[in-house]
MMTF fields as JSON, N, C-alpha, C and O atoms, coordinates in Angstrom:
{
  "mmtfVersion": "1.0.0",
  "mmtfProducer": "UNKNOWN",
  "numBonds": 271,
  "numAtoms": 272,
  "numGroups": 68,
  "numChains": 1,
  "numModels": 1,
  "chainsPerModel": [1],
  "groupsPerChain": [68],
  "chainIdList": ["A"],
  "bondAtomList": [4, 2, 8, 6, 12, 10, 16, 14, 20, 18, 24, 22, 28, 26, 32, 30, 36, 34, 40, 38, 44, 42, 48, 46, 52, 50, 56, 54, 60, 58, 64, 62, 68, 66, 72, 70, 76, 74, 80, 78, 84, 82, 88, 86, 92, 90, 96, 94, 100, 98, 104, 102, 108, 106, 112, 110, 116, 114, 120, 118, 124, 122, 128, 126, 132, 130, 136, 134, 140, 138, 144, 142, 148, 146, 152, 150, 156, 154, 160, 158, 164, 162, 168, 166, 172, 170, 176, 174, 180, 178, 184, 182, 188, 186, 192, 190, 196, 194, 200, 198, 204, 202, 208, 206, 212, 210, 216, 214, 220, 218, 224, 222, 228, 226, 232, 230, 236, 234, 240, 238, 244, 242, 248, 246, 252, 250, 256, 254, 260, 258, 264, 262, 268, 266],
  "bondOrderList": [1, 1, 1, 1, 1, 1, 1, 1, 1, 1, 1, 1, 1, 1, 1, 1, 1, 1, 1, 1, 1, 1, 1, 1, 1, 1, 1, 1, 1, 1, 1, 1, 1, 1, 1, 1, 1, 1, 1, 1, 1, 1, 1, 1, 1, 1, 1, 1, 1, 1, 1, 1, 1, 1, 1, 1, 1, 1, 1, 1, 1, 1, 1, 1, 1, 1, 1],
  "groupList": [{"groupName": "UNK", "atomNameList": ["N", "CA", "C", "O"], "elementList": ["N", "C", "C", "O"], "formalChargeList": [0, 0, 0, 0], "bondAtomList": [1, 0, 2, 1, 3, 2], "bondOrderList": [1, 1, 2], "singleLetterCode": "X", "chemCompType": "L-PEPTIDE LINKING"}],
  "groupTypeList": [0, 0, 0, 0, 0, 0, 0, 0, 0, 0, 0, 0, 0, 0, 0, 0, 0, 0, 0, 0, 0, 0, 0, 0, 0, 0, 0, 0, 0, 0, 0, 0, 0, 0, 0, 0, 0, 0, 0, 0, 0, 0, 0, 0, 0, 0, 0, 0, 0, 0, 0, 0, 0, 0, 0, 0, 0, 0, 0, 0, 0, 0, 0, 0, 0, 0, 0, 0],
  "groupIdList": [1, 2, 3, 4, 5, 6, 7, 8, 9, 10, 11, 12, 13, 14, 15, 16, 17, 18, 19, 20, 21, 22, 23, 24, 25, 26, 27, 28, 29, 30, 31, 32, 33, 34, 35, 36, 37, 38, 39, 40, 41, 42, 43, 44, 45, 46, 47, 48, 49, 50, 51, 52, 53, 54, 55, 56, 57, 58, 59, 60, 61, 62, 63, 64, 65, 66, 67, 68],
  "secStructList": [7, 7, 2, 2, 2, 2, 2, 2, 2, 2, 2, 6, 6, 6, 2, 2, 2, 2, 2, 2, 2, 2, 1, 7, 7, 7, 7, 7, 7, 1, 1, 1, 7, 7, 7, 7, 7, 7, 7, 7, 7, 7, 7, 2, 2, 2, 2, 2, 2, 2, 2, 2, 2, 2, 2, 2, 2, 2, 2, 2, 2, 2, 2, 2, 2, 2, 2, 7],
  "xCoordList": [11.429, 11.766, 10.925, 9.698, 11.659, 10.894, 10.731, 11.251, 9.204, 9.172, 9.841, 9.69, 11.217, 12.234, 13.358, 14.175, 13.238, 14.23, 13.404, 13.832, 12.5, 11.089, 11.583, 11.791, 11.787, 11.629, 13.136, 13.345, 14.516, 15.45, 15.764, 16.186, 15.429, 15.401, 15.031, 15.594, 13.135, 13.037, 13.517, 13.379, 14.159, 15.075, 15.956, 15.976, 16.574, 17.757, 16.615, 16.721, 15.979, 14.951, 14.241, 15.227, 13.512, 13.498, 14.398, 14.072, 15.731, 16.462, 16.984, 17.404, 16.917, 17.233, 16.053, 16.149, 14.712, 13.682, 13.94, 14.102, 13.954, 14.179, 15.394, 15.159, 16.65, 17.602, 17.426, 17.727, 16.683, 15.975, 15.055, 15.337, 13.854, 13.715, 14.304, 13.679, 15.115, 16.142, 16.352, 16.31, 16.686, 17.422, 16.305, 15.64, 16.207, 14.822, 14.774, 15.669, 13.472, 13.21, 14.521, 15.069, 14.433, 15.347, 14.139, 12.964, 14.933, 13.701, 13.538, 14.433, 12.233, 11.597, 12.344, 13.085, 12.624, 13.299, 12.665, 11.595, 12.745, 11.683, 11.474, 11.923, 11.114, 10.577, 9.579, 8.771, 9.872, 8.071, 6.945, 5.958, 7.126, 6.277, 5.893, 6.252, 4.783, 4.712, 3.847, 2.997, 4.091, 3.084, 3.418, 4.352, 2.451, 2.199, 1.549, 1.315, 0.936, 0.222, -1.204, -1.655, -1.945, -3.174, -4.075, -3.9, -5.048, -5.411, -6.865, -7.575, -7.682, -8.823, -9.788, -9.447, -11.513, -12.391, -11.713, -10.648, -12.75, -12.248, -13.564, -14.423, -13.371, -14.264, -15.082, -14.734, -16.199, -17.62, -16.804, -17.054, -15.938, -15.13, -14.455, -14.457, -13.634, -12.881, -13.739, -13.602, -14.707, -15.853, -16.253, -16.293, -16.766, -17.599, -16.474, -16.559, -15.283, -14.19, -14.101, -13.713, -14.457, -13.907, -14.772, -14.576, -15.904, -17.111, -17.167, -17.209, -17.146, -16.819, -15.949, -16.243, -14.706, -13.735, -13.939, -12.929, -14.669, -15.546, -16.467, -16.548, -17.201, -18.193, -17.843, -18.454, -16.617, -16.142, -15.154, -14.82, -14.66, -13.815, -14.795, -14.459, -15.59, -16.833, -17.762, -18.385, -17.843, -18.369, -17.569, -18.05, -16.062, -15.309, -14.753, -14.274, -14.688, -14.682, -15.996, -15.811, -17.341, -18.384, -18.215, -18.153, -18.075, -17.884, -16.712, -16.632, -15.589, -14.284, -14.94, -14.595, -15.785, -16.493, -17.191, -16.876, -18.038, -18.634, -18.65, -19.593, -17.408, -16.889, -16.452, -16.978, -15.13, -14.784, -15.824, -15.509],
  "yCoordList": [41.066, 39.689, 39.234, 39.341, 38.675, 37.724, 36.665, 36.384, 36.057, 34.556, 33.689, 32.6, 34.011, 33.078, 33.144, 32.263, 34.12, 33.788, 33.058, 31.914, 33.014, 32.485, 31.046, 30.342, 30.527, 28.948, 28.839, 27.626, 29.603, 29.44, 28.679, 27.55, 29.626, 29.918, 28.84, 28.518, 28.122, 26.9, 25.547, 24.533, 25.781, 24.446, 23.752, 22.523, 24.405, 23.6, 22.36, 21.181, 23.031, 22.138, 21.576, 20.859, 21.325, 20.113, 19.455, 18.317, 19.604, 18.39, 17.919, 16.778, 18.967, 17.55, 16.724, 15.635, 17.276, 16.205, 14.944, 13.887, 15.348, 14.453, 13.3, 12.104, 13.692, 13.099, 11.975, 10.802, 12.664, 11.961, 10.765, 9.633, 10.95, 9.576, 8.792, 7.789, 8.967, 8.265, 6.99, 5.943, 7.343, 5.713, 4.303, 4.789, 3.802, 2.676, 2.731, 3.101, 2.249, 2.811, 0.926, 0.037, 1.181, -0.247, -1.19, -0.89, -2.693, -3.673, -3.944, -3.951, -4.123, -4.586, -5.082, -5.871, -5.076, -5.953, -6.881, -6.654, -8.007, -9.601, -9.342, -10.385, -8.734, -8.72, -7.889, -7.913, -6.867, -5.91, -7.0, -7.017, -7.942, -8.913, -9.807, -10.716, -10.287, -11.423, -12.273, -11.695, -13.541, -14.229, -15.369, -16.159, -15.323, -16.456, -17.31, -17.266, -18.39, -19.36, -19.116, -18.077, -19.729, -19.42, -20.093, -21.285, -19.351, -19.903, -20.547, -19.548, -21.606, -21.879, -21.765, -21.505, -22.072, -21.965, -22.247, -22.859, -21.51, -21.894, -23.735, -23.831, -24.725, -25.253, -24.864, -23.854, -25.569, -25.38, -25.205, -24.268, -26.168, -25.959, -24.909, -24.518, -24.389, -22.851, -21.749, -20.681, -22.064, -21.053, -20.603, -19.406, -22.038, -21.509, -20.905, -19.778, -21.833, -21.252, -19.41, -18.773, -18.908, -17.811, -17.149, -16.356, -17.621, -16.994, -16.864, -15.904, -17.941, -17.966, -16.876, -16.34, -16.681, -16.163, -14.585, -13.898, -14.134, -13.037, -12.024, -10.804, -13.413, -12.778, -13.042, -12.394, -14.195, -13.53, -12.324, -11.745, -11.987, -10.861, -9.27, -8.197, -9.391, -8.5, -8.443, -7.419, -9.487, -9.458, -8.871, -8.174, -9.3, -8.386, -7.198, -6.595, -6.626, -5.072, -4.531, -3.528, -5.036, -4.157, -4.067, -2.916, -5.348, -4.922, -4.196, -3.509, -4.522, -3.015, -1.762, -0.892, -1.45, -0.13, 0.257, 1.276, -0.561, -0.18, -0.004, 0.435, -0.433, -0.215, 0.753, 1.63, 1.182, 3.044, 4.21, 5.4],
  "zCoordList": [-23.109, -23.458, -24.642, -24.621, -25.777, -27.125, -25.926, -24.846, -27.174, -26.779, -27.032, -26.478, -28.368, -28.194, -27.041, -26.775, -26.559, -24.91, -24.239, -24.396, -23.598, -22.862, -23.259, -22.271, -24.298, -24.464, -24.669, -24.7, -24.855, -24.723, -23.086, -22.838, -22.296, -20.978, -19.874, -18.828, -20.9, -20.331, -20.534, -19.85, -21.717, -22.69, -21.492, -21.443, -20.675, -19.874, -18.837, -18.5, -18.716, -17.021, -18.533, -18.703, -19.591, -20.396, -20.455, -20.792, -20.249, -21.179, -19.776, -19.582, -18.746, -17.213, -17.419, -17.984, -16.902, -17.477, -17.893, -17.283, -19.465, -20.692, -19.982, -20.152, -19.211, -19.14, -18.162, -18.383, -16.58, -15.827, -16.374, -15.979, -17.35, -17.826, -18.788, -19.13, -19.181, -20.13, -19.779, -20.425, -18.17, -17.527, -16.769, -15.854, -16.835, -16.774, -14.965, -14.206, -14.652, -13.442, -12.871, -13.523, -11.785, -11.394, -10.941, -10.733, -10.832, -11.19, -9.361, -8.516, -9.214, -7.545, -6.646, -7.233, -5.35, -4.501, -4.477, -5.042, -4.06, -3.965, -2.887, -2.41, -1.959, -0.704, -0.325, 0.603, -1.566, -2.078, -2.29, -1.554, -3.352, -3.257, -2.996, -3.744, -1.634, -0.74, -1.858, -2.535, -1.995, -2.289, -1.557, -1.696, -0.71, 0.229, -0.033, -1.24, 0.585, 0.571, 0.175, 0.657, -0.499, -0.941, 0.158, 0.412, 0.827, 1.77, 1.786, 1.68, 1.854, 1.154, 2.324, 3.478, 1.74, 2.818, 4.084, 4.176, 5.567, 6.708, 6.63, 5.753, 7.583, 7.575, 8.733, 9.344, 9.156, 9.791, 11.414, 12.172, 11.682, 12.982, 13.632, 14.799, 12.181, 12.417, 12.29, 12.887, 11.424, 11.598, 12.708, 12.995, 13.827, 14.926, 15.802, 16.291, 15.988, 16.624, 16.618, 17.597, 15.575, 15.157, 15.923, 16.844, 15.369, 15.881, 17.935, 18.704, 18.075, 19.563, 20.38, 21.449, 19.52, 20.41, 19.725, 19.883, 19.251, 18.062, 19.22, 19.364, 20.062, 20.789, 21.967, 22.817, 22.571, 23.887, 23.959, 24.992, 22.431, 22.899, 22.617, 23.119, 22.034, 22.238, 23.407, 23.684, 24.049, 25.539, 26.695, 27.589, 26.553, 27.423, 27.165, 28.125, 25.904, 25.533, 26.229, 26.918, 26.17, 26.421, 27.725, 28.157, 28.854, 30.322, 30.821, 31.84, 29.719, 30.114, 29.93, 30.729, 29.095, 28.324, 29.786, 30.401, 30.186, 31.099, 32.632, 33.291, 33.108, 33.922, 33.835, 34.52, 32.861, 32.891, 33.53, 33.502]
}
């Protein structure tokens, strides 16, 4: 085999390639992108709240843990 068969040979799978990006990719569904509500600080209330229910649900994982 020449190296001009060699690149004869690979010419066809370039120009599918080539043909494949030709056509533009298609544009996003709107449901790929959420933009929701912007959500701001929690205040001092939801804080402790969080916190509260943070360390009763960490208090009853450890006594499920330890019961097993």
């Amino acid at each position: 085999m020449s190296s001009t068969q060699s690149k004869e040979e690979g010419r066809p799978q370039q120009d599918a390639r080539d043909r494949a990006l030709a056509y533009p990719e298609p544009a996003p569904h709107p449901n790929w992108h959420r933009h929701g509500p912007a959500y701001g600080p929690l205040s001092p209330t939801q804080q402790r709240h969080n916190q509260e229910q943070l360390l009763l649900a960490l208090r009853t994982h450890r006594t499920l843990a330890k019961a097993s």
